[in-house]
C-alpha positions in Angstrom: 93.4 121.3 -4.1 94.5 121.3 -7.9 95.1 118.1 -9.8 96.6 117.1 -12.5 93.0 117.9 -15.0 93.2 121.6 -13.9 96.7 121.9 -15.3 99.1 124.2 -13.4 101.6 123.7 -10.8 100.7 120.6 -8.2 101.8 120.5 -4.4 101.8 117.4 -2.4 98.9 115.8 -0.8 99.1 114.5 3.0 101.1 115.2 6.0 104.9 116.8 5.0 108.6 114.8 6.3 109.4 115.8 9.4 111.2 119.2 8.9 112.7 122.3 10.6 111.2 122.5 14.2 109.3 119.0 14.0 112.7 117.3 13.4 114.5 119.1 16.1 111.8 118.3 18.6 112.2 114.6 17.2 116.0 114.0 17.6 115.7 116.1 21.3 113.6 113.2 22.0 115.4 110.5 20.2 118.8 111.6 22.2 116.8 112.2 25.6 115.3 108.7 25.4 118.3 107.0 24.7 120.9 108.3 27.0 118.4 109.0 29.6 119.3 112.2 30.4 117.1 114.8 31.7 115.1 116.3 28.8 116.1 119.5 30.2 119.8 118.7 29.5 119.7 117.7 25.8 119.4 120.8 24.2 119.7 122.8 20.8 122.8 123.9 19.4 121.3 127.0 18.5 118.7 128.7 20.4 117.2 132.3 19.5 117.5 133.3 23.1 119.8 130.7 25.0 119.7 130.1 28.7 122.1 129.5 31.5 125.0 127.0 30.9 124.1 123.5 33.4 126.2 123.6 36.1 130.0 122.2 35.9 128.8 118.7 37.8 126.0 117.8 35.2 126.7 116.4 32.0 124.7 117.6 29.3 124.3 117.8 25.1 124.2 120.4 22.8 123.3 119.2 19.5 121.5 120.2 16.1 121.4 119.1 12.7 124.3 121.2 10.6 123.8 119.2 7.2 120.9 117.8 4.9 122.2 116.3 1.7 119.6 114.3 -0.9 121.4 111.3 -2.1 120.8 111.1 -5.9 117.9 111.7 -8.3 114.3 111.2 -7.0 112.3 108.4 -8.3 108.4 108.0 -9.0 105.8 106.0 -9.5 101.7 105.6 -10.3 100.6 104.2 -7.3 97.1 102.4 -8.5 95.8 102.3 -4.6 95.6 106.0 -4.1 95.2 107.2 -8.0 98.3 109.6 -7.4 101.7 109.8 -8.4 104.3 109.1 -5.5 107.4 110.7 -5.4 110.8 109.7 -3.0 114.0 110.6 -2.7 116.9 110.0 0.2 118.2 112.6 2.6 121.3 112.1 4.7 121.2 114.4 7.5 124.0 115.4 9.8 123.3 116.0 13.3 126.3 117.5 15.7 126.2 116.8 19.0 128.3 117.5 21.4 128.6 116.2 25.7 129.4 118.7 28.3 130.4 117.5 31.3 132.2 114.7 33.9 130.6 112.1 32.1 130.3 112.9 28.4 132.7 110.4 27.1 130.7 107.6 29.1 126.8 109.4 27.8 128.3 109.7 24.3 129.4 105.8 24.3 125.7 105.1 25.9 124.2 106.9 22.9 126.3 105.1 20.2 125.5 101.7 21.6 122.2 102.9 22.3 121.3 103.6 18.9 122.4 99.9 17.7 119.6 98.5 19.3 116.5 97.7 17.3 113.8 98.4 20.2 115.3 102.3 20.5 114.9 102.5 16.6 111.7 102.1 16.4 110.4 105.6 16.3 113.0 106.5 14.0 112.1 103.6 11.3 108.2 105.0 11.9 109.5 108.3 10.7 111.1 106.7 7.7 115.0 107.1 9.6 117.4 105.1 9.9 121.2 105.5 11.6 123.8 105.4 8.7 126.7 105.4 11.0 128.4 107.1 14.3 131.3 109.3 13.9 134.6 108.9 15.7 134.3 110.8 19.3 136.8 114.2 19.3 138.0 115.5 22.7 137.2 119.3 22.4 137.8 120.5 26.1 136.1 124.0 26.4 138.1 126.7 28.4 135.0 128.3 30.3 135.9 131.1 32.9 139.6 130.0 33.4 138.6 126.6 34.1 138.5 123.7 31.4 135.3 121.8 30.7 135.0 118.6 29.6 133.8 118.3 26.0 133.3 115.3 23.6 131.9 116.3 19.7 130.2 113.5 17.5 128.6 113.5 14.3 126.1 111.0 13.4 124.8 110.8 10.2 120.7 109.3 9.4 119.6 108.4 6.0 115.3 108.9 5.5 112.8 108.3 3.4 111.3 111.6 1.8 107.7 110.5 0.0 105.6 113.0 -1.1 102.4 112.3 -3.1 100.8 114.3 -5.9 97.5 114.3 -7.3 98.1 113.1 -10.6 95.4 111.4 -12.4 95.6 108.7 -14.5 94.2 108.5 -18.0 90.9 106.5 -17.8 90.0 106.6 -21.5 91.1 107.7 -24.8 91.4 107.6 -28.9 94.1 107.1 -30.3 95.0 106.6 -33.9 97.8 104.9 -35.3 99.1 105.4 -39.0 101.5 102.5 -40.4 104.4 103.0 -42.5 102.1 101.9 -45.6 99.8 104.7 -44.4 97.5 102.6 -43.5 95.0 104.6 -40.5 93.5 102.7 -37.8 91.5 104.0 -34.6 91.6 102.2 -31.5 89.3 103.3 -27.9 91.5 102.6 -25.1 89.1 101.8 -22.0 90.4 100.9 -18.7 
């Protein structure tokens, strides 16, 4: 891997965020172990080849993030510890979800409450997440086959931590000479 005495472009070093699949598979489990539902039952929004609807009896979640917005300029810093330079920046991302069902008013309430509660955000602060806020619940019946289905739509919106680090190397050593305004010329070694 290049670093910053090569010259050239740099790419970050160590694992990358949670992206793409990884953070679908992470909010399908987020949402399954919160609401308790059968993992089966908390599904994508969007699926390249999508199954069979759950029968009209079970209740059941389509959901899937429809929004990633960074939150202002990145910052960095030389991190001493690791020799690198350390780059973050906030992400909100918008995740869509909506309950099918006889009970999807009641699963969506479970879920809202559910994510209040410090012991079921624990594997979201371990990936750097953390719940912003819960949207206002929408009735959004779905006529299905003549008959009405019970539908409730909710955004919630997370904030995370991006942190990416990039070998750059810090100057060890140098000479550098300084010339006053009376033009007078004076070297200094810089040694760290």
């Amino acid at each position: 891997m290049a670093d910053s005495s090569t010259g050239g472009y740099l790419a970050p070093s160590g694992a990358p965020p949670l992206d793409d699949q990884a953070l679908d598979r992470f909010f399908h489990d987020l949402f399954t172990g919160v609401t308790g539902l059968d993992p089966t039952l908390v599904r994508p929004r969007w699926q390249a080849e999508p199954g069979n609807m759950p029968p009209r009896a079970a209740t059941w979640v389509a959901q899937g993030v429809t929004e990633m917005r960074d939150d202002g300029v990145p910052w960095q810093w030389f991190d001493e510890t690791t020799q690198a330079f350390v780059l973050c920046r906030n992400q909100l991302i918008a995740n869509r979800l909506s309950f099918y069902g006889p009970a999807a008013g009641a699963t969506e309430a479970l879920l809202r409450d559910g994510l209040g509660l410090d012991q079921n955000r624990e594997a979201m602060n371990a990936q750097g997440i953390a719940l912003v806020r819960v949207g206002n619940p929408r009735a959004m019946p779905l006529l299905l086959n003549e008959q009405w289905v019970r539908r409730i739509d909710v955004e919630i919106t997370f904030r995370r931590l991006i942190s990416r680090t990039y070998p750059v190397l810090s100057l060890q050593s140098g000479e550098v000479q300084l010339e006053t305004d009376t033009g007078l010329v004076d070297t200094i070694n810089i040694i760290q």
